[in-house]
C-alpha positions, 0 to 999 in steps of 0.5 A: 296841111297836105301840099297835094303840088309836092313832089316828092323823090324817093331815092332807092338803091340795094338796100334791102328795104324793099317793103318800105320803099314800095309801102312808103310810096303807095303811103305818099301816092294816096295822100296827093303826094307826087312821087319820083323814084330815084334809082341809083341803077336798073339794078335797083330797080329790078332787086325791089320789083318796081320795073312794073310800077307805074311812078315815074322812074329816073336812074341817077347812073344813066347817060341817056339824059345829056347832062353836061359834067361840068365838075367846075360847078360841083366844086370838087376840090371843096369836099374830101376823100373821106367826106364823100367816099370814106363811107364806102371805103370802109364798107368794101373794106371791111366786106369784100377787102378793097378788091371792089374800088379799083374798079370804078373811077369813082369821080366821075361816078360822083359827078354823074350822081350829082349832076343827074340828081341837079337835073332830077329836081328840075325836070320834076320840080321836086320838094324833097328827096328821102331817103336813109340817113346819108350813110354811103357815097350815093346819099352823100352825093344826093344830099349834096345836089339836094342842098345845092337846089336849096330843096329839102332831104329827110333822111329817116334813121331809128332813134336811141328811144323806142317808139321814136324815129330821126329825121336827119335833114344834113348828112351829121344828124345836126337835128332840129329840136322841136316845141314837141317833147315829152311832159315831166311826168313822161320824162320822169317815168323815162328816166325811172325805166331806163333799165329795162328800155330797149330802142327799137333798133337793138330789137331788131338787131337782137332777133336777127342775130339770134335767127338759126343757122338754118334760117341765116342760110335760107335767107341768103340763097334768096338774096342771092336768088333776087340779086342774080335776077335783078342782074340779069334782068337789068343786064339784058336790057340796060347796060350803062357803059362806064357803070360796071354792074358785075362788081356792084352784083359781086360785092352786093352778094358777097356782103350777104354771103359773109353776113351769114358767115359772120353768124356762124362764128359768133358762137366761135369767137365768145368761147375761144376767148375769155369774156368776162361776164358780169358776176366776174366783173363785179367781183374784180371791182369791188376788189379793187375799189381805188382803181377807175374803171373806164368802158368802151363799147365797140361799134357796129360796123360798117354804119354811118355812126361811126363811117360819117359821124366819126370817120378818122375813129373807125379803127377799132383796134387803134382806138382801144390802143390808143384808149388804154395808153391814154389812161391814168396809171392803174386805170382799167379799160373794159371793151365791150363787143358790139353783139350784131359785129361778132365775127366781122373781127378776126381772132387776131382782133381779141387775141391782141386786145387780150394781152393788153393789161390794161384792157378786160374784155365783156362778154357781148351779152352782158347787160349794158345798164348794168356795165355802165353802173359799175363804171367811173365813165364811158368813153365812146364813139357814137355809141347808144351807151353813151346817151344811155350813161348820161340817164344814168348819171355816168361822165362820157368822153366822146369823139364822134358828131352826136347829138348827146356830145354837147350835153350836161356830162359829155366831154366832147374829145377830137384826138387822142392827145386831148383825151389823155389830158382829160382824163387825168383830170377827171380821175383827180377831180371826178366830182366837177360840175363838167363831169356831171350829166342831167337826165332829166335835161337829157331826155326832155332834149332827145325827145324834142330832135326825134319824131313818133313813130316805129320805124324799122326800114326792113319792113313795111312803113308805118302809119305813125312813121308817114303821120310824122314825116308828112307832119314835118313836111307841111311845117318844112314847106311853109317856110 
């Protein structure tokens, strides 16, 4: 049932998901559905060409709204660093090499956030606010006043499953399970398919890489085009004085700048170092039968999987070090690069994992189902592979806060110390009922915390997407 009195905030800020913003907006305005959008600045604003809309319209880095920073009320000193701003130390870290945060005075940014958001939900009586899922300091803050006012978030990820998208209504994905999930003969045919099964996600992430030099470079100068009119324009007429818009215009242009970059040396790195394909693999241990083989995927990064999900395991380096000296003697680590993070590792990165001789690097194209057969277990962040390793009846070690970490095959590991424990005492027992996944149980699970729909947020919403998200409103309003 439709709540034609729900008013919903729809927050906005540089993410390229310009077509979804406006799409998923129009969607809501022509159910009865009041909106508000929430913009994180002018700049925003402009970028996705709302200035000539006619929602209303509220900037979350303003002044002009006299909210009284009390910093008492946020209770600052209950969160740390690292849960409301790691998210974006990694990314400016990674993107633009911490030159970007010395140049706000990021508490009281997070204190004009909050409050501001606080006095958003009163002014226009929201329900819910939507948005990602919380993968930066912004949403983070967001979510946190949203919570405070006891009103609902949805923050819409893609899922592990094709055809299936996450509703994450906390910023650690602790995602409801629902009655609606698939029958035994769709679960079956899951499980008996999984080979050939590609998320949505990965597809995506597969024809962006996989786009020309050419077109990398074309759509680089139109970002920058956009970026540097939304500056200007936003510039001109607005100018919130503690809110510093050329860094935000620098470090937003830079990160696209260097994604074009990192395209360019992705042929570089794979041929510059030895990657073990798949066939080599094979051979290696077949001949060497009595040696367990571990596999550890890299991550993608910066993203919320590991920067939220697990922000004391984002160095990847550190973690295949630490991995490799917590291994059983004779065990061999096989580390996989994630094919979307190619080039965003200097040379130094493979170099140094090369002449570790307990680890043997994949080539990023190499298929993971296969990789995972071949494996006694996977040892993983947050990683797909893990989820996809418990269909395949492999063991996973996990460190990060996600949602496969609890079931059937998964242990659950938060140090180091605990993994190298663990796995000595996988590789003397490896046939534990602990070490055992349930395919079956696993799908059934994941198809109850996901809803239907295709969501890619780079394009435009679709009806199946807004169906599911209105559907889980009307159940979350009648509470």
């Amino acid at each position: 049932m439709k709540d034609s009195n729900a008013k919903i905030g729809i927050l906005i800020n540089n993410a390229p998901y310009t077509a979804f913003f406006h799409s998923i907006s129009k969607f809501f305005v022509d159910n009865n559905y009041n909106i508000v959008l929430l913009f994180d600045s002018k700049v925003s604003e402009y970028y996705h060409k709302f200035q000539d809309s006619h929602y209303p319209k509220f900037y979350l880095n303003s002044n002009d709204y006299k909210v009284s920073l009390n910093s008492d009320s946020f209770e600052l000193n209950n969160h740390s660093i690292g849960e409301l701003f790691f998210s974006d130390i990694e990314r400016i870290k990674i993107v633009e090499k911490g030159s970007a945060v010395r140049d706000h005075n990021y508490v009281e940014i997070f204190n004009k956030y909050y409050f501001n958001t606080l006095f958003a939900i009163k002014k226009y009586d929201l329900k819910m606010v939507l948005y990602e899922s919380v993968s930066n300091s912004l949403s983070r803050i967001v979510y946190q006043a949203v919570h405070d006012s006891g009103i609902l978030f949805y923050g819409l990820t893609p899922s592990r499953m094709p055809g299936r998208f996450e509703i994450c209504k906390d910023p650690y994905f602790d995602l409801k399970s629902k009655k609606e999930t698939f029958t035994d003969s769709d679960t079956k045919e899951y499980i008996s398919n999984i080979t050939n099964i590609v998320p949505d996600y990965m597809n995506i992430n597969l024809k962006a890489t996989n786009k020309s030099i050419y077109s990398n470079f074309l759509d680089l100068l139109i970002n920058a085009k956009q970026l540097l009119s939304a500056y200007i324009s936003s510039e001109k007429k607005f100018n919130y004085g503690y809110f510093k818009l050329f860094p935000f215009f620098r470090f937003a242009l830079f990160s696209r700048f260097r994604r074009f970059m990192i395209f360019i040396s992705l042929r570089f790195h794979t041929k510059i170092f030895d990657f073990n394909d798949i066939s080599e693999l094979e051979d290696h241990i077949l001949q060497n039968k009595k040696i367990s083989f571990f596999l550890y995927p890299i991550h993608f990064h910066p993203e919320a999987s590991t920067s939220v999900l697990a922000k004391f395991f984002t160095n990847e380096l550190s973690n295949i070090e630490n991995i490799s000296l917590s291994l059983p003697l004779g065990c061999t680590l096989l580390v996989k690069e994630h094919t979307s993070n190619i080039g965003r590792n200097d040379l130094g990165f493979y170099k140094h994992l090369k002449n570790n001789p307990s680890v043997k690097l994949v080539a990023p194209k190499v298929n993971s189902k296969k990789l995972i057969s071949l494996c006694n277990a996977i040892i993983t962040i947050t990683s797909t592979m893990g989820f996809e390793s418990l269909i395949l009846n492999k063991p996973v070690f996990c460190f990060g806060k996600v949602f496969y970490n609890k079931l059937p095959g998964c242990i659950y590991i938060n140090s180091f110390e605990s993994l190298e424990s663990s796995l000595q005492r996988f590789v003397k027992n490896p046939a534990s009922d602990i070490y055992k996944p349930d395919p079956y149980y696993t799908v059934k699970y994941y198809s109850s915390i996901t809803r239907p729909g295709n969501l890619n947020l780079l394009e435009e919403c679709t009806l199946s997407v807004f169906n599911s998200i209105i559907k889980e409103l009307a159940f979350d309003l009648k509470k």
